[in-house]
PDB file of N, H, CA, C and O in Angstrom:
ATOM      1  N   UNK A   1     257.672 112.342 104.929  1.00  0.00           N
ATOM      2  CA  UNK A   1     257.185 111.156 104.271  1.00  0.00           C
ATOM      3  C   UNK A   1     257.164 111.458 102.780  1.00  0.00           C
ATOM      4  O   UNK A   1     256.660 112.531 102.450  1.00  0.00           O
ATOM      5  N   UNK A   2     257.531 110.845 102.060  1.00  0.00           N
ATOM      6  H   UNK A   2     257.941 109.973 102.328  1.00  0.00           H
ATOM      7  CA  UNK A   2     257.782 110.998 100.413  1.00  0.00           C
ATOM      8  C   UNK A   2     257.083 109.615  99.795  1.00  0.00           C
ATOM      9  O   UNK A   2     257.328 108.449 100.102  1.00  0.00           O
ATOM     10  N   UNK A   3     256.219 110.085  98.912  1.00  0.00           N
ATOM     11  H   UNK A   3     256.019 111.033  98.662  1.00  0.00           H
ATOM     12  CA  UNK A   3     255.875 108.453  98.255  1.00  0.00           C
ATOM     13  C   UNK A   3     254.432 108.463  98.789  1.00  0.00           C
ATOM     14  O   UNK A   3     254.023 109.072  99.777  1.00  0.00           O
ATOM     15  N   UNK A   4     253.765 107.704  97.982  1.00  0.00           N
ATOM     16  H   UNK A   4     254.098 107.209  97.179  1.00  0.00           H
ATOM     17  CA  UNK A   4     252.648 106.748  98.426  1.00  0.00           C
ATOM     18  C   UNK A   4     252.633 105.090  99.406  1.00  0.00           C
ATOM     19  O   UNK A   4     251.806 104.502 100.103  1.00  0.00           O
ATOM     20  N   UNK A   5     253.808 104.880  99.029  1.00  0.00           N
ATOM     21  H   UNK A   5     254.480 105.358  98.463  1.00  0.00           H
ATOM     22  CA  UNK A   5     253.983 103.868 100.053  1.00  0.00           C
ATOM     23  C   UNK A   5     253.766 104.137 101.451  1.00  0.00           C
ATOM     24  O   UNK A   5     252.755 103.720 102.017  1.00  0.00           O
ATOM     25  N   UNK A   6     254.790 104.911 102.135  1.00  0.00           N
ATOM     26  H   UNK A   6     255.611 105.250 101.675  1.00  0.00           H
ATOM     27  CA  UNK A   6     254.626 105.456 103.524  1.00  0.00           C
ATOM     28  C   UNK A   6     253.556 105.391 103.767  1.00  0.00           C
ATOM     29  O   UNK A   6     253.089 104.601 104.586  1.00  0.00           O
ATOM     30  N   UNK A   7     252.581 106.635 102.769  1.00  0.00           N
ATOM     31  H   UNK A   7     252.961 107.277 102.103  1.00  0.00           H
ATOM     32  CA  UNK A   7     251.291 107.156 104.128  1.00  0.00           C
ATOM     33  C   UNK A   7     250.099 105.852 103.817  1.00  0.00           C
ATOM     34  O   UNK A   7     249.048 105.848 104.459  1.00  0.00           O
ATOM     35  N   UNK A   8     250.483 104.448 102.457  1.00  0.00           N
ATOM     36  H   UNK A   8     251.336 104.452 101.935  1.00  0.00           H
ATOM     37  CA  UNK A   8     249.580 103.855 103.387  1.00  0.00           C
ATOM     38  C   UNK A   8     250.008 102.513 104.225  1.00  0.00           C
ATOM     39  O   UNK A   8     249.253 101.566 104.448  1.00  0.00           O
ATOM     40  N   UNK A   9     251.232 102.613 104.601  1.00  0.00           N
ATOM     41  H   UNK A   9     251.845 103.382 104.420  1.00  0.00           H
ATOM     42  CA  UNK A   9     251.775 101.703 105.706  1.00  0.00           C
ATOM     43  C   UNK A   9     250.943 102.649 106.622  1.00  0.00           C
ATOM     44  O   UNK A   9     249.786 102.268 106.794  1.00  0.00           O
ATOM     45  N   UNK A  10     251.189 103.447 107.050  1.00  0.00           N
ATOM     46  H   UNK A  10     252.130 103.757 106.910  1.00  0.00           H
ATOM     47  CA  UNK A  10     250.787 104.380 108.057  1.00  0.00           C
ATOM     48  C   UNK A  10     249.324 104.069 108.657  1.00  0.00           C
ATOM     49  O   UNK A  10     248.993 103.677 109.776  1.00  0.00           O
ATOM     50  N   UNK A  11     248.470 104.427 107.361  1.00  0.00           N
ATOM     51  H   UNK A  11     248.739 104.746 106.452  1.00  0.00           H
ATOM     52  CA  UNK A  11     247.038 104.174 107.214  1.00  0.00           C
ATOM     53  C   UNK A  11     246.440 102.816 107.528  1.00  0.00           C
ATOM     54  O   UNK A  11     245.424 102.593 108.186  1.00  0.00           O
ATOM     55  N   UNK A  12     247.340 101.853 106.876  1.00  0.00           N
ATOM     56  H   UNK A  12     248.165 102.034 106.342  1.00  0.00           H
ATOM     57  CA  UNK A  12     247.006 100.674 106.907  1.00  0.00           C
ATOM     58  C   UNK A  12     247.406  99.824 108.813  1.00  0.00           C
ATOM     59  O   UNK A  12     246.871  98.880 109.395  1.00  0.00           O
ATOM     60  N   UNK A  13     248.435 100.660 109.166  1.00  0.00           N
ATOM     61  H   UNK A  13     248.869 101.426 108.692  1.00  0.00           H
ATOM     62  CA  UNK A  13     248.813 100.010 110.579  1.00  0.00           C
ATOM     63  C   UNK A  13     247.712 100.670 111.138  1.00  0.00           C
ATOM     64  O   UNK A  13     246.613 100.128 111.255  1.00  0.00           O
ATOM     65  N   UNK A  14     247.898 101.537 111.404  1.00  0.00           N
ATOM     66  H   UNK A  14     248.790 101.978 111.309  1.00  0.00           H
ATOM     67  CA  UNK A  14     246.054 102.416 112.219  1.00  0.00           C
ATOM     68  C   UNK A  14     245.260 102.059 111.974  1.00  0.00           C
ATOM     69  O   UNK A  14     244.405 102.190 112.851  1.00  0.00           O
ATOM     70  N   UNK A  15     244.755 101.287 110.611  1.00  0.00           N
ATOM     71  H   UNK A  15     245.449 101.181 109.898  1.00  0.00           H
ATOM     72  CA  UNK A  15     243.171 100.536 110.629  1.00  0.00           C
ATOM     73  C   UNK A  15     243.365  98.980 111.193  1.00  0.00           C
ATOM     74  O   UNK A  15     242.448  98.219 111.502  1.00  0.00           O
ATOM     75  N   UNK A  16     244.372  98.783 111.233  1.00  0.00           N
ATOM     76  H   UNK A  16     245.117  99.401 110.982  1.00  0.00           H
ATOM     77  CA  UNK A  16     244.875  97.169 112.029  1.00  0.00           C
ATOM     78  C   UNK A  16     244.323  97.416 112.992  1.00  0.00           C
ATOM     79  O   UNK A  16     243.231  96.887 113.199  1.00  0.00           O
ATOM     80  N   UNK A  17     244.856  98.260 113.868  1.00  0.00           N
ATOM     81  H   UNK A  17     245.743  98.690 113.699  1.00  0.00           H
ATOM     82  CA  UNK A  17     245.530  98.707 114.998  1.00  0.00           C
ATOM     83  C   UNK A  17     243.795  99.366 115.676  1.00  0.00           C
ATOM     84  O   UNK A  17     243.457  99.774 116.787  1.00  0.00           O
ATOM     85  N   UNK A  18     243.129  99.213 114.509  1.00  0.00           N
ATOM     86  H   UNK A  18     243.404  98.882 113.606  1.00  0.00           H
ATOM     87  CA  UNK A  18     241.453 100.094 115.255  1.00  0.00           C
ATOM     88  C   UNK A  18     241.591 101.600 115.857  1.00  0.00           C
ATOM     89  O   UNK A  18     240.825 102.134 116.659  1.00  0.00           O
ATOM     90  N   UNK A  19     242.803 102.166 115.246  1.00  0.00           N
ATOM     91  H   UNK A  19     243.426 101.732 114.595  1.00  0.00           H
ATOM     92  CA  UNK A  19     243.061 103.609 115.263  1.00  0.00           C
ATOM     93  C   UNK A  19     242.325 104.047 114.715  1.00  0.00           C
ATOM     94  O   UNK A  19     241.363 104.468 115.357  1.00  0.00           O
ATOM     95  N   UNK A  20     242.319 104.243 113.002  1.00  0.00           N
ATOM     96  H   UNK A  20     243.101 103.901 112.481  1.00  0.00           H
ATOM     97  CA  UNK A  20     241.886 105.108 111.845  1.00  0.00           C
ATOM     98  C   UNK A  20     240.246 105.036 111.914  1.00  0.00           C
ATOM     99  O   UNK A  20     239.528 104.045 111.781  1.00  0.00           O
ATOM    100  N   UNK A  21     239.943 106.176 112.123  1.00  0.00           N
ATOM    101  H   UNK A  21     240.526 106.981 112.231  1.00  0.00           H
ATOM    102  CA  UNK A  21     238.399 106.403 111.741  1.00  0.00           C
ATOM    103  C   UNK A  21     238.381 106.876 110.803  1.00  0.00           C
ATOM    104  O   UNK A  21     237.638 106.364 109.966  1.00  0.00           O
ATOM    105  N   UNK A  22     239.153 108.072 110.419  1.00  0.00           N
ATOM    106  H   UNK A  22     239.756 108.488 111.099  1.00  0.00           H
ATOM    107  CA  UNK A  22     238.948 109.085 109.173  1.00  0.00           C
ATOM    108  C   UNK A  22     239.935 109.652 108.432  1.00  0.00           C
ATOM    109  O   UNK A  22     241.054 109.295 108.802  1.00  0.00           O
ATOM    110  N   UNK A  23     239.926 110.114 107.875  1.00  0.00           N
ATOM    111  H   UNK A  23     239.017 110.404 107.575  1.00  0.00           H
ATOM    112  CA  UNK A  23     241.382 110.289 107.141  1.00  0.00           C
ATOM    113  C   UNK A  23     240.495 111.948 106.581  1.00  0.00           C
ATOM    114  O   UNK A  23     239.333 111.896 106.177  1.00  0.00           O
ATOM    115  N   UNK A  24     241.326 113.392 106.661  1.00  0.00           N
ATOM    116  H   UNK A  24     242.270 113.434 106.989  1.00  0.00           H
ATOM    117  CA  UNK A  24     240.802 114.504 106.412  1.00  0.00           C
ATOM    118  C   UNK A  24     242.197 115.600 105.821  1.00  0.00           C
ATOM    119  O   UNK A  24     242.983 116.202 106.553  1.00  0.00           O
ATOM    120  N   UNK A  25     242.178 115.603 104.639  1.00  0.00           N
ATOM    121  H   UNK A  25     241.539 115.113 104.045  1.00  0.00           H
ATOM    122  CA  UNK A  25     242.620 116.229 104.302  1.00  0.00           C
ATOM    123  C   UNK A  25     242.683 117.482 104.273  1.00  0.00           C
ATOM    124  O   UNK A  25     241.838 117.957 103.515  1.00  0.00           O
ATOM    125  N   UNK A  26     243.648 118.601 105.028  1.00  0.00           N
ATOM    126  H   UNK A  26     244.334 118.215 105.644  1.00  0.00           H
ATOM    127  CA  UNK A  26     243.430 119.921 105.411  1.00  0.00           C
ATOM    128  C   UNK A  26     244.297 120.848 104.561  1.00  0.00           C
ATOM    129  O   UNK A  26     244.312 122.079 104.559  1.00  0.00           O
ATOM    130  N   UNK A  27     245.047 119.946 103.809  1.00  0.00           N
ATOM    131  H   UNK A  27     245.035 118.946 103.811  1.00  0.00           H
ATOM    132  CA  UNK A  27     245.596 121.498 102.808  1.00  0.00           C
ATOM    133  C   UNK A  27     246.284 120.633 101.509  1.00  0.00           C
ATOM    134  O   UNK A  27     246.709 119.526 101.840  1.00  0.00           O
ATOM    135  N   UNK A  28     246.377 120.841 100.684  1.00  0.00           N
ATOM    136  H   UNK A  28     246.031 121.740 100.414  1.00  0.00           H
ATOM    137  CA  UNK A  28     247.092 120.835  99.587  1.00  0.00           C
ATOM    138  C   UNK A  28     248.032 121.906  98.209  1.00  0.00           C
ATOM    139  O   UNK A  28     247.597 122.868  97.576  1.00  0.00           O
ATOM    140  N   UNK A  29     249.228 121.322  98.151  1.00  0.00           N
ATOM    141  H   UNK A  29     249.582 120.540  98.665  1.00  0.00           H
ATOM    142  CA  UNK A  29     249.799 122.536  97.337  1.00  0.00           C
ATOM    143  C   UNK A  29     250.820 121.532  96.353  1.00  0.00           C
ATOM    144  O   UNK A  29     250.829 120.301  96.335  1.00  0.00           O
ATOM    145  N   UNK A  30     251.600 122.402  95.613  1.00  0.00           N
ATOM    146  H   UNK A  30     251.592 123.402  95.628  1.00  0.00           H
ATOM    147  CA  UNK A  30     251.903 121.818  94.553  1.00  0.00           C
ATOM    148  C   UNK A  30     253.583 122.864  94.631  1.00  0.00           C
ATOM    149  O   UNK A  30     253.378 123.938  95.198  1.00  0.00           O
ATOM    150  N   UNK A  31     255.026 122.684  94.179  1.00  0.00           N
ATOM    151  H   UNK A  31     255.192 121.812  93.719  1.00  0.00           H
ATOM    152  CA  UNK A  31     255.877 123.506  94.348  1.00  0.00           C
ATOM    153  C   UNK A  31     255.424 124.274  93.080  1.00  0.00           C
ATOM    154  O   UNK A  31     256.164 125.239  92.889  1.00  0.00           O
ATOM    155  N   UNK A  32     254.296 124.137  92.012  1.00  0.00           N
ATOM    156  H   UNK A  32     253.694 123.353  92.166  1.00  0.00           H
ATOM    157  CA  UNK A  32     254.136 125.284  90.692  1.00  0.00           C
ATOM    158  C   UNK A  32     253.531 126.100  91.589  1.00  0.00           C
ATOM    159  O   UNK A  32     253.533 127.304  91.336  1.00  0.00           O
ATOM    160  N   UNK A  33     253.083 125.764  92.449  1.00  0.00           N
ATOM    161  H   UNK A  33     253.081 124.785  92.655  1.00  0.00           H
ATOM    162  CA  UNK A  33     252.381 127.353  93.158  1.00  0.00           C
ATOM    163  C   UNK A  33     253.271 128.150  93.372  1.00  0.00           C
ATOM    164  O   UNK A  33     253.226 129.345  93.077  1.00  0.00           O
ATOM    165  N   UNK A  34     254.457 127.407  94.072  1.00  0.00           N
ATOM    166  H   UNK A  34     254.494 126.437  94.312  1.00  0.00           H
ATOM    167  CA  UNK A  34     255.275 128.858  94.246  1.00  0.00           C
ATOM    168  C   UNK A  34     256.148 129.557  93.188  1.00  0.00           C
ATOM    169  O   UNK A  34     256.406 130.749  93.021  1.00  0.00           O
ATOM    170  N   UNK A  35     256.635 128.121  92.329  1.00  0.00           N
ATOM    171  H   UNK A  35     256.426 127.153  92.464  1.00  0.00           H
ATOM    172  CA  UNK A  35     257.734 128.543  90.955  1.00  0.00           C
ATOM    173  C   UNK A  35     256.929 129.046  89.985  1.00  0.00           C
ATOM    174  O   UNK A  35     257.112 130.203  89.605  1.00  0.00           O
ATOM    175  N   UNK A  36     256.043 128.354  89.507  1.00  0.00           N
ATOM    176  H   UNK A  36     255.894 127.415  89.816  1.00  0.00           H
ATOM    177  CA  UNK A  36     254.707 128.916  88.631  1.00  0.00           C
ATOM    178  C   UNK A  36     255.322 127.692  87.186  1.00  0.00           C
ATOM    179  O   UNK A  36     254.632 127.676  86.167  1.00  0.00           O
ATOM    180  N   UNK A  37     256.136 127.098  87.228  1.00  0.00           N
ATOM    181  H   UNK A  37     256.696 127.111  88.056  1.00  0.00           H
ATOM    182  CA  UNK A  37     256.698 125.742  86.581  1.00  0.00           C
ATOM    183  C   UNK A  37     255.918 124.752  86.257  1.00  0.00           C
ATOM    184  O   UNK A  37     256.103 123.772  86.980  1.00  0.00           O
ATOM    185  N   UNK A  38     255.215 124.631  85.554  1.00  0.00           N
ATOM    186  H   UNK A  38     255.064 125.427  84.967  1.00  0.00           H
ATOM    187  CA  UNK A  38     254.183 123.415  85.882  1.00  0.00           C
ATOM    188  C   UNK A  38     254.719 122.352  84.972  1.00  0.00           C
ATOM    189  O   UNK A  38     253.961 121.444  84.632  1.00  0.00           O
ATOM    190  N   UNK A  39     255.868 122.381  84.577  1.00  0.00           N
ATOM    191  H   UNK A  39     256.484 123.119  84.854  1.00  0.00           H
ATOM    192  CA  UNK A  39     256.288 121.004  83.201  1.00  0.00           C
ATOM    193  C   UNK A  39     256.733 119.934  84.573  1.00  0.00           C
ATOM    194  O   UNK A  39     256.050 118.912  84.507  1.00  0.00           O
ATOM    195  N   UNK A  40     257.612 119.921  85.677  1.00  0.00           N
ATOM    196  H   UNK A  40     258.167 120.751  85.730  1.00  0.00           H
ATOM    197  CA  UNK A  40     257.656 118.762  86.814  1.00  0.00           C
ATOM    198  C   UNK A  40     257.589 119.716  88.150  1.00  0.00           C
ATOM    199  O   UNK A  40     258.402 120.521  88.603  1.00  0.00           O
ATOM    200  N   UNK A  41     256.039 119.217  88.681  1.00  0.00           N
ATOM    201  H   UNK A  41     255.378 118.563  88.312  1.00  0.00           H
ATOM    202  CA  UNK A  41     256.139 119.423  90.447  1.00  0.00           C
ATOM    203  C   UNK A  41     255.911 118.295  90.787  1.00  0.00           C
ATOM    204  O   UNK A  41     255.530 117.211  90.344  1.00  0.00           O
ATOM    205  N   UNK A  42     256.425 119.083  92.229  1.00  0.00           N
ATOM    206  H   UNK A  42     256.735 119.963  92.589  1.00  0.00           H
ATOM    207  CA  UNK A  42     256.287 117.879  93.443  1.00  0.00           C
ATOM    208  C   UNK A  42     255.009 118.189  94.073  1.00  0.00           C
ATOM    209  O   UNK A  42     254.608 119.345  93.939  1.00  0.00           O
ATOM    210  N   UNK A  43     254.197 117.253  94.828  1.00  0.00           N
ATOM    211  H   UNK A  43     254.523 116.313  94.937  1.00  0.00           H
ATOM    212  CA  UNK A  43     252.952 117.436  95.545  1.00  0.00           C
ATOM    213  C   UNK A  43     252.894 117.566  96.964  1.00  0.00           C
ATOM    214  O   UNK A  43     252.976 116.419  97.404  1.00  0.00           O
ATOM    215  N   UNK A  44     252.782 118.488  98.033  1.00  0.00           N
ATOM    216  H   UNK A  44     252.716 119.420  97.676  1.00  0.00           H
ATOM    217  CA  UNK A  44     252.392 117.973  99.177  1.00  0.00           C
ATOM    218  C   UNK A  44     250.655 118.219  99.642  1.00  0.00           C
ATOM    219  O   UNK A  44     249.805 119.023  99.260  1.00  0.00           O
ATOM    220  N   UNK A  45     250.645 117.206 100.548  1.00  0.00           N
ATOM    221  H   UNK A  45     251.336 116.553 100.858  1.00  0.00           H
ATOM    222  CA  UNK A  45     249.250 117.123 101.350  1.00  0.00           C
ATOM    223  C   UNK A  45     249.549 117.301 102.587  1.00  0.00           C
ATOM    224  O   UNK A  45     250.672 117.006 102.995  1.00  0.00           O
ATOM    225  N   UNK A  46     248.492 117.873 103.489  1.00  0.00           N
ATOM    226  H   UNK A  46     247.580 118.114 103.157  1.00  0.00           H
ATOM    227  CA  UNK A  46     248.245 117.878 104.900  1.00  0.00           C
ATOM    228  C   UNK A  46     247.724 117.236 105.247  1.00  0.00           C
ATOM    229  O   UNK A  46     246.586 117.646 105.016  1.00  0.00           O
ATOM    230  N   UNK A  47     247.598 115.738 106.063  1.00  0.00           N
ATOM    231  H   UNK A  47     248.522 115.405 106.251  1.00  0.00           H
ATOM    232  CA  UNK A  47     246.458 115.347 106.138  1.00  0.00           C
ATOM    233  C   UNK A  47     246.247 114.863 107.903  1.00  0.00           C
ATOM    234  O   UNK A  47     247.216 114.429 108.526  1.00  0.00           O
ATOM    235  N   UNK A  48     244.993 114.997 108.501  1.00  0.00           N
ATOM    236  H   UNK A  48     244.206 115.349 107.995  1.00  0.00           H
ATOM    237  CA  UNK A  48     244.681 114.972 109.396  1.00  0.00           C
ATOM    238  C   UNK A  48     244.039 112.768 109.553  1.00  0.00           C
ATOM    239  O   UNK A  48     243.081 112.270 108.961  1.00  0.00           O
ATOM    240  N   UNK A  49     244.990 112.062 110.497  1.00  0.00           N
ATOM    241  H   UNK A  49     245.768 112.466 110.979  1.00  0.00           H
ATOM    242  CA  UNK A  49     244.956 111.127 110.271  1.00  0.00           C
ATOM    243  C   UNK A  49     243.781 110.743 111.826  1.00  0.00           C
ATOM    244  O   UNK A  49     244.338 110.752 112.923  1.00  0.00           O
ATOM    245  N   UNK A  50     242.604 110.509 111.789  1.00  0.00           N
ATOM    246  H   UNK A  50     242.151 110.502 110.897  1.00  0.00           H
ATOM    247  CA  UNK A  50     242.167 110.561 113.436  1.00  0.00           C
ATOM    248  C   UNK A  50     241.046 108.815 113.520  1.00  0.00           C
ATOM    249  O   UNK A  50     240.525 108.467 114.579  1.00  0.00           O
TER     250      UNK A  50
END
């Protein structure tokens, strides 16, 4: 999933849908963590959708 769009179609069909209770974010990183580059990263999240 790339973008902010996606995860809140995602979010938003599961709270339709009386899925989404919580939304828990379990990890976050950045690609400067690994290059050590910080002029353009990309972001990822983990997130626990329940």
């Amino acid at each position: 999933m790339c973008g902010v769009l996606p995860a809140v179609v995602v979010m938003e069909t599961l709270r339709i849908l009386r899925r989404l209770g919580a939304c828990q974010r379990v990890a976050y990183a950045t690609t400067a963590d690994v290059s050590g580059d910080t002029s353009r990263v990309v972001g990822y999240a983990g997130m626990l959708l329940a």
